[in-house]
Biopython code that builds the backbone (N, CA, C, O; Angstrom):
import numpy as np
from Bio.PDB.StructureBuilder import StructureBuilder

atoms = [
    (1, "UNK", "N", (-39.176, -8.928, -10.312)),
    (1, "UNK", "CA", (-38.176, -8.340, -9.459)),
    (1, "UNK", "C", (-36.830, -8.403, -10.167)),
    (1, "UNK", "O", (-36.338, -9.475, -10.519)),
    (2, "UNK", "N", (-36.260, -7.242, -10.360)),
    (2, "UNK", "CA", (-34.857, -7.331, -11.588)),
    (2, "UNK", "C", (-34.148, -7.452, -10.054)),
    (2, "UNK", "O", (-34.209, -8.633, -9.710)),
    (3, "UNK", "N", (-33.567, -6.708, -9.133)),
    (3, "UNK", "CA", (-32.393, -6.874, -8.387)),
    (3, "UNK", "C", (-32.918, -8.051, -7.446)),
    (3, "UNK", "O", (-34.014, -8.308, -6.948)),
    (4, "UNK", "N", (-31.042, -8.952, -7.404)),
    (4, "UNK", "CA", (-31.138, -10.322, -7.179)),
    (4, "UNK", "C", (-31.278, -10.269, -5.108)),
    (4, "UNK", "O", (-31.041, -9.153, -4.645)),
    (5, "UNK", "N", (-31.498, -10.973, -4.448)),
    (5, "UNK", "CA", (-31.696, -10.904, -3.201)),
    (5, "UNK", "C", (-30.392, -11.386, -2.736)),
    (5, "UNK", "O", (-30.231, -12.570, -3.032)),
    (6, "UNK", "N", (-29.025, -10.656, -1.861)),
    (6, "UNK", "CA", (-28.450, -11.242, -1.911)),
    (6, "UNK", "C", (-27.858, -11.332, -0.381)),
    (6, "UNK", "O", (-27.578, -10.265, 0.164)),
    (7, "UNK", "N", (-27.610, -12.840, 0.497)),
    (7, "UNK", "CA", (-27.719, -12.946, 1.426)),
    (7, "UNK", "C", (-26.553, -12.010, 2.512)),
    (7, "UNK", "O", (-25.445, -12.545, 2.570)),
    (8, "UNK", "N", (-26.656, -11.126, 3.076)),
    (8, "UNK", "CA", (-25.185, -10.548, 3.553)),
    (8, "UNK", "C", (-24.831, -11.435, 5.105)),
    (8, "UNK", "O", (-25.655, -12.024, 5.804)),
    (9, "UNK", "N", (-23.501, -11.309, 5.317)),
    (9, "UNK", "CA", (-23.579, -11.582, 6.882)),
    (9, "UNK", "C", (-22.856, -11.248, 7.901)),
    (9, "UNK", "O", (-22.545, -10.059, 7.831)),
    (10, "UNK", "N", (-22.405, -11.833, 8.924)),
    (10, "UNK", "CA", (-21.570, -11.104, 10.162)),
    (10, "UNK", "C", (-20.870, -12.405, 10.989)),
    (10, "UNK", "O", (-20.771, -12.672, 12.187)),
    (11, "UNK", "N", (-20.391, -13.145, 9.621)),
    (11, "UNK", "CA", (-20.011, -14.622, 10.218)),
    (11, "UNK", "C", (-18.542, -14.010, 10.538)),
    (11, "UNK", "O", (-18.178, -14.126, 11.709)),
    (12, "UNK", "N", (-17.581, -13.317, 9.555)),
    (12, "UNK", "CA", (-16.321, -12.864, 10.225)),
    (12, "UNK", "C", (-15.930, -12.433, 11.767)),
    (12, "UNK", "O", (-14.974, -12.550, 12.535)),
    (13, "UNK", "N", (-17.343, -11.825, 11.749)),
    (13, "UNK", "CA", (-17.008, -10.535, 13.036)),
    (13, "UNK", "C", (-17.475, -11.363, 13.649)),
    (13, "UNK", "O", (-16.970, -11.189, 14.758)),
    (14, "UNK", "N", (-18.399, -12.545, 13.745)),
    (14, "UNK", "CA", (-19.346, -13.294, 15.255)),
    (14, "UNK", "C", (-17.879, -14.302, 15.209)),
    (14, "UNK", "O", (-17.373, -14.365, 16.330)),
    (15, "UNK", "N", (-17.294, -14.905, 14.392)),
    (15, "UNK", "CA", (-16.408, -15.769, 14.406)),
    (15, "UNK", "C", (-15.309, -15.253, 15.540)),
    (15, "UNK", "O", (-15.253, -15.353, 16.766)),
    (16, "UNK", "N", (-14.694, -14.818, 14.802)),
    (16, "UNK", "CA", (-13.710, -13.635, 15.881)),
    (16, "UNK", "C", (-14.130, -13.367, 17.398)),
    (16, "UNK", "O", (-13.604, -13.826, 18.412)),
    (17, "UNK", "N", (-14.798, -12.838, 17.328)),
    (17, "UNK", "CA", (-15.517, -12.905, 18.466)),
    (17, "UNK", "C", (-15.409, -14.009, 19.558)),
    (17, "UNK", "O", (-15.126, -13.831, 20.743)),
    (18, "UNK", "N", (-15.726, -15.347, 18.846)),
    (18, "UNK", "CA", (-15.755, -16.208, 19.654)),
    (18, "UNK", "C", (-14.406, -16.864, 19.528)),
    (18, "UNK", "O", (-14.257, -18.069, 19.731)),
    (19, "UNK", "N", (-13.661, -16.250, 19.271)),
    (19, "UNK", "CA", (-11.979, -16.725, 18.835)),
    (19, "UNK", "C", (-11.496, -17.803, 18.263)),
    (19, "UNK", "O", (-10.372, -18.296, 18.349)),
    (20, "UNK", "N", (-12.801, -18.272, 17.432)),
    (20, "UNK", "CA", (-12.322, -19.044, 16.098)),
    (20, "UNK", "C", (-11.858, -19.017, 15.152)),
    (20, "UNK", "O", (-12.190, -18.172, 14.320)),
    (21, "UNK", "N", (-10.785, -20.053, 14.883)),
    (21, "UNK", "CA", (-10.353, -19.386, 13.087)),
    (21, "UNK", "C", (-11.131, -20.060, 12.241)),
    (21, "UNK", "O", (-11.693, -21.058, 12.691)),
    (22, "UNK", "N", (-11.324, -19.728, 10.993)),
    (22, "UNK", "CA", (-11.651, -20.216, 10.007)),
    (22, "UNK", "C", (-11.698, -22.057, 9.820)),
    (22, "UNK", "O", (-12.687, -22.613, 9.344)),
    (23, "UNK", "N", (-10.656, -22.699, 10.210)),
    (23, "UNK", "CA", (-10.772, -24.198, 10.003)),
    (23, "UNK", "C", (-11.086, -24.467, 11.271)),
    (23, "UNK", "O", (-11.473, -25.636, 11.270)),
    (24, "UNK", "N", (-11.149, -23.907, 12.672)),
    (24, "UNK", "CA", (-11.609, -24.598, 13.837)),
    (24, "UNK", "C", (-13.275, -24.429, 13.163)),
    (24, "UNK", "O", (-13.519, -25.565, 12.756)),
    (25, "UNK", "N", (-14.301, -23.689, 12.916)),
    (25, "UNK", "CA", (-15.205, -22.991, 12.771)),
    (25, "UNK", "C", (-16.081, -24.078, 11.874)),
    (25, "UNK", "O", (-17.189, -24.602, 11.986)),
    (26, "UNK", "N", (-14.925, -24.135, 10.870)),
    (26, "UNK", "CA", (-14.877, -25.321, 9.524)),
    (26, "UNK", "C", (-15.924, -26.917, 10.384)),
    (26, "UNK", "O", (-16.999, -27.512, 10.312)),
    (27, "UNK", "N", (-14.379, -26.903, 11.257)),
    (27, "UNK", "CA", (-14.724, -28.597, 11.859)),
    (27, "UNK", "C", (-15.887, -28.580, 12.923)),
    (27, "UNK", "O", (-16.370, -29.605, 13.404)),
    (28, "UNK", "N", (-16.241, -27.424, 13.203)),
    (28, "UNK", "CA", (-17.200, -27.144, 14.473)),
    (28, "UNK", "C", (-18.324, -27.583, 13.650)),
    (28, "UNK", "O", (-19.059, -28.438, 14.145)),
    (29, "UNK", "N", (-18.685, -26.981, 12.036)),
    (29, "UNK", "CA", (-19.748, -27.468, 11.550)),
    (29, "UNK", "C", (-19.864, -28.408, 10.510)),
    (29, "UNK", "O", (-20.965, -28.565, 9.982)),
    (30, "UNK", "N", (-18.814, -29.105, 10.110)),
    (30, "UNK", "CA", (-18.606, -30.173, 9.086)),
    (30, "UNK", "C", (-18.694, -29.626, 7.711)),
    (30, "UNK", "O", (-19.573, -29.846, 6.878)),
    (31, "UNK", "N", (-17.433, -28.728, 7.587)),
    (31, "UNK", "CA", (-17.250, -28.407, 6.420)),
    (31, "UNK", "C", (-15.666, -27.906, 6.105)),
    (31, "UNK", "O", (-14.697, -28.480, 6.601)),
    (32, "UNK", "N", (-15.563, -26.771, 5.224)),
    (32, "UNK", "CA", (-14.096, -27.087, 5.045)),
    (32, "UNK", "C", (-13.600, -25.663, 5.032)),
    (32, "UNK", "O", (-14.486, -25.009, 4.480)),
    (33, "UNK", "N", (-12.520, -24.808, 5.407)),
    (33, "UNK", "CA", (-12.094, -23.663, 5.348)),
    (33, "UNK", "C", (-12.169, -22.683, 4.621)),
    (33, "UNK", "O", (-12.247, -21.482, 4.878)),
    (34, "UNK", "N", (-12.128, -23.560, 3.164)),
    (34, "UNK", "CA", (-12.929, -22.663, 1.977)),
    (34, "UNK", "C", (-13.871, -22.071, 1.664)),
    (34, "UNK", "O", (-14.114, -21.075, 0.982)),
    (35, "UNK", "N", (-14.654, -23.106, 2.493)),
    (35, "UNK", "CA", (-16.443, -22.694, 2.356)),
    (35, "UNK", "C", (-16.435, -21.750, 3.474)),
    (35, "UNK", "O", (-17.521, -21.170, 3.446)),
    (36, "UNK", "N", (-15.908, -21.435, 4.189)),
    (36, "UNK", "CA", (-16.497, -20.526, 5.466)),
    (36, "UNK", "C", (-15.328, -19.101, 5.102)),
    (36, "UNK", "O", (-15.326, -18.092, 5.808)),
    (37, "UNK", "N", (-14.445, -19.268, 3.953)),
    (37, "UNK", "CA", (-14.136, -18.381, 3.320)),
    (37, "UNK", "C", (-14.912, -17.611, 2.403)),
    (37, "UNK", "O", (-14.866, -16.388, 2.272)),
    (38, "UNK", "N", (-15.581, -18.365, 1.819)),
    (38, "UNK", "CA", (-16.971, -18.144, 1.089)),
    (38, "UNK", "C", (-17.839, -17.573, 1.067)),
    (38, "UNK", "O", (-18.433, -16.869, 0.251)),
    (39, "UNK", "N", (-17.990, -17.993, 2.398)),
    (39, "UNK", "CA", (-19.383, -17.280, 2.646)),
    (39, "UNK", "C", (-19.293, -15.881, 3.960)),
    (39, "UNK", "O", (-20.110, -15.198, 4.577)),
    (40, "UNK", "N", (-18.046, -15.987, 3.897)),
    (40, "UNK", "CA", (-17.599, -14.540, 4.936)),
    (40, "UNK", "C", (-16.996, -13.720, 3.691)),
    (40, "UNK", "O", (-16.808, -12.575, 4.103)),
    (41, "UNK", "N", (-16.671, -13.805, 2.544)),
    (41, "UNK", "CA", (-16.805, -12.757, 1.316)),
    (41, "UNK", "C", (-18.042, -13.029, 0.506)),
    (41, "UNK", "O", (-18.017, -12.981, -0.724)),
    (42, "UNK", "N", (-19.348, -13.376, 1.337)),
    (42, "UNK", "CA", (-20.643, -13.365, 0.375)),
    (42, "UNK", "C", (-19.978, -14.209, -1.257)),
    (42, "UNK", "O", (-20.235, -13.384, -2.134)),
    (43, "UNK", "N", (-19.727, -14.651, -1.496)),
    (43, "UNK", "CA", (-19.434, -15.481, -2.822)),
    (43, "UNK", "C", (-19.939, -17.027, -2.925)),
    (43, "UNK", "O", (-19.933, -17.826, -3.862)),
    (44, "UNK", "N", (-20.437, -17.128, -1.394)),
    (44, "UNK", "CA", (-21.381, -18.687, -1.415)),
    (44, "UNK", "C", (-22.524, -18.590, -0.527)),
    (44, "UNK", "O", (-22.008, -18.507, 0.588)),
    (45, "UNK", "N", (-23.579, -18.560, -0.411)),
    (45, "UNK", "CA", (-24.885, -18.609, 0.292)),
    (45, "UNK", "C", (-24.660, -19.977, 1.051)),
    (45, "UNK", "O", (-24.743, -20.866, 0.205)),
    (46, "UNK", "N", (-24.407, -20.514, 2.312)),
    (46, "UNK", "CA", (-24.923, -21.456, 2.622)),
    (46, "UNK", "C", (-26.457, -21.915, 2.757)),
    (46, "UNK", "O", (-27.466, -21.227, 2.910)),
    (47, "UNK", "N", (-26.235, -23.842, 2.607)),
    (47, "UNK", "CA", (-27.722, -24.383, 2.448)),
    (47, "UNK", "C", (-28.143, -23.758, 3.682)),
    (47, "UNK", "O", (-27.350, -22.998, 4.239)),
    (48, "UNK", "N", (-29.444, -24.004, 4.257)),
    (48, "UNK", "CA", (-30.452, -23.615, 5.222)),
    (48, "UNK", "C", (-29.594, -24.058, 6.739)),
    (48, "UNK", "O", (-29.327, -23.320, 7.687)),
    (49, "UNK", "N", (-29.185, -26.048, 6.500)),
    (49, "UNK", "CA", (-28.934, -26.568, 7.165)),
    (49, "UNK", "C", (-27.274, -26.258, 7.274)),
    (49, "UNK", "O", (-26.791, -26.710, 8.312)),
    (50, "UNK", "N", (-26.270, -25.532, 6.342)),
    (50, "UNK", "CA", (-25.154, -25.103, 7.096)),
    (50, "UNK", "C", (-25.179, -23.410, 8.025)),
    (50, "UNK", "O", (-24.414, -22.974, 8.886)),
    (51, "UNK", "N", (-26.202, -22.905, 7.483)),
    (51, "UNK", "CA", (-26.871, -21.759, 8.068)),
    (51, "UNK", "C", (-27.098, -22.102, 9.718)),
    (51, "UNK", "O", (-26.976, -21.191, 10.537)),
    (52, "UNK", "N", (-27.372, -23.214, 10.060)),
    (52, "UNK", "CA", (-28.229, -23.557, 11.129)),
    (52, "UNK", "C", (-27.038, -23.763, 11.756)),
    (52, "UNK", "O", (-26.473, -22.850, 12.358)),
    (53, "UNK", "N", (-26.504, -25.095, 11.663)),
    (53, "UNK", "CA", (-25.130, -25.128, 11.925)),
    (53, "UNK", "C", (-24.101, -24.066, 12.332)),
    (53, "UNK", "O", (-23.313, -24.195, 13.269)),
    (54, "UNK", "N", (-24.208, -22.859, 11.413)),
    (54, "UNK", "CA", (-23.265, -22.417, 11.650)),
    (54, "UNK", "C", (-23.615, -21.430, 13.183)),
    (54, "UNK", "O", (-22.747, -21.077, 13.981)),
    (55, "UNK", "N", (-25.175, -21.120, 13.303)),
    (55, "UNK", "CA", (-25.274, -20.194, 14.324)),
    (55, "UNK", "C", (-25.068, -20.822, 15.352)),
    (55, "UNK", "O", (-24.600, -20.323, 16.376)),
    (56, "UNK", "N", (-25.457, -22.229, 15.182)),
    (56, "UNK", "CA", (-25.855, -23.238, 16.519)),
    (56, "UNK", "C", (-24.030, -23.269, 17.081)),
    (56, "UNK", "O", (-23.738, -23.566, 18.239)),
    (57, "UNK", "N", (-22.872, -22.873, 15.919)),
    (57, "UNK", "CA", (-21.782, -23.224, 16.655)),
    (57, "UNK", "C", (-21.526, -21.554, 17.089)),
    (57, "UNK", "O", (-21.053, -21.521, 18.225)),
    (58, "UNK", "N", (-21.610, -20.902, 16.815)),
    (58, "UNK", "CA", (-21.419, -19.471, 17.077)),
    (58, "UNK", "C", (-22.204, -18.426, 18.434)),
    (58, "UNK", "O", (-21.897, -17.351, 18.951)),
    (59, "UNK", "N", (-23.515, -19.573, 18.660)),
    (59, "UNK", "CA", (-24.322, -19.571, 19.475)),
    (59, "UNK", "C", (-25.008, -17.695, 19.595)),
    (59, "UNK", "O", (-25.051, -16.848, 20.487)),
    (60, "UNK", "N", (-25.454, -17.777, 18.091)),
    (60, "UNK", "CA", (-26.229, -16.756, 17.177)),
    (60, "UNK", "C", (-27.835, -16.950, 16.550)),
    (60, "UNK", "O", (-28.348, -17.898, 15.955)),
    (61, "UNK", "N", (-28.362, -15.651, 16.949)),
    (61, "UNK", "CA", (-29.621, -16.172, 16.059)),
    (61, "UNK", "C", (-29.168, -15.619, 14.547)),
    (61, "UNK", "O", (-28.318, -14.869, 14.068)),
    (62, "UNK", "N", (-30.566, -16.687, 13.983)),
    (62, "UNK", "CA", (-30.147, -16.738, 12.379)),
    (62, "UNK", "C", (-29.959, -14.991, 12.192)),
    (62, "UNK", "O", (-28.941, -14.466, 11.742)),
    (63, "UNK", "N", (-31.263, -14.211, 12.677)),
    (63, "UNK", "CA", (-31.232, -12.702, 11.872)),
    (63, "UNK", "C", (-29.860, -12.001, 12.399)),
    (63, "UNK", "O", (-29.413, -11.090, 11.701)),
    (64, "UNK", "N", (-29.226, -12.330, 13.476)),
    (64, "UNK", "CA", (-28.031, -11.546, 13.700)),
    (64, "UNK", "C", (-26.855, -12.036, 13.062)),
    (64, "UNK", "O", (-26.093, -11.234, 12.521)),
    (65, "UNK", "N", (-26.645, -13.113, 13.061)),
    (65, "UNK", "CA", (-25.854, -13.577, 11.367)),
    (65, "UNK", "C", (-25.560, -13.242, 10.369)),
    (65, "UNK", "O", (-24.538, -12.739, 9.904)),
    (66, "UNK", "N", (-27.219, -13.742, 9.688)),
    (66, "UNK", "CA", (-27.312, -13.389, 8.008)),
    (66, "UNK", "C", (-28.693, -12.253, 8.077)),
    (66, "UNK", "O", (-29.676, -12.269, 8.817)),
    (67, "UNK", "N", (-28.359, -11.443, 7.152)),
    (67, "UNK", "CA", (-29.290, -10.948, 6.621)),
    (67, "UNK", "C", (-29.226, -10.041, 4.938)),
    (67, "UNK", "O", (-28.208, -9.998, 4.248)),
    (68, "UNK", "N", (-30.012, -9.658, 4.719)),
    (68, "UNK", "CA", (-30.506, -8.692, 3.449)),
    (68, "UNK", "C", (-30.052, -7.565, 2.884)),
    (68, "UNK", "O", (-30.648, -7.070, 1.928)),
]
sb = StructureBuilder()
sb.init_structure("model")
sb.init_model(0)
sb.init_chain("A")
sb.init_seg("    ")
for serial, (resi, resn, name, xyz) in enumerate(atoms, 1):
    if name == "N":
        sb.init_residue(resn, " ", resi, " ")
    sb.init_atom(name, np.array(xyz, "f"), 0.0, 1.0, " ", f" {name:<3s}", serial, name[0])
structure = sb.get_structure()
């Protein structure tokens, strides 16, 4: 398989949504502003378990989140 799989998502727009900023969002799942900068410009894949985290605070399933 030459093209790489790369995770996309809808953490900006579900964030917003629930009228979080970026560092409330951060502390909701034990991490840091950067990283949830990160991974709302696709430039960091979260692990499985900040994946989980993050829907469980957004109160999202995983496929409406992240996907392909």
């Amino acid at each position: 398989m030459d093209s790489e799989l790369i995770l996309k998502n809808n953490l900006k727009e579900k964030r917003i949504k629930k009228g979080l900023s970026q560092e409330e969002l951060a502390k909701l799942v034990g991490t840091t502003r950067q990283t949830i900068i990160s991974i709302e410009k696709n430039l960091f894949n979260p692990s499985a378990k900040l994946a989980l985290l993050l829907c469980t605070a957004l109160d999202e399933k995983f496929e409406n989140l992240f996907y392909f």
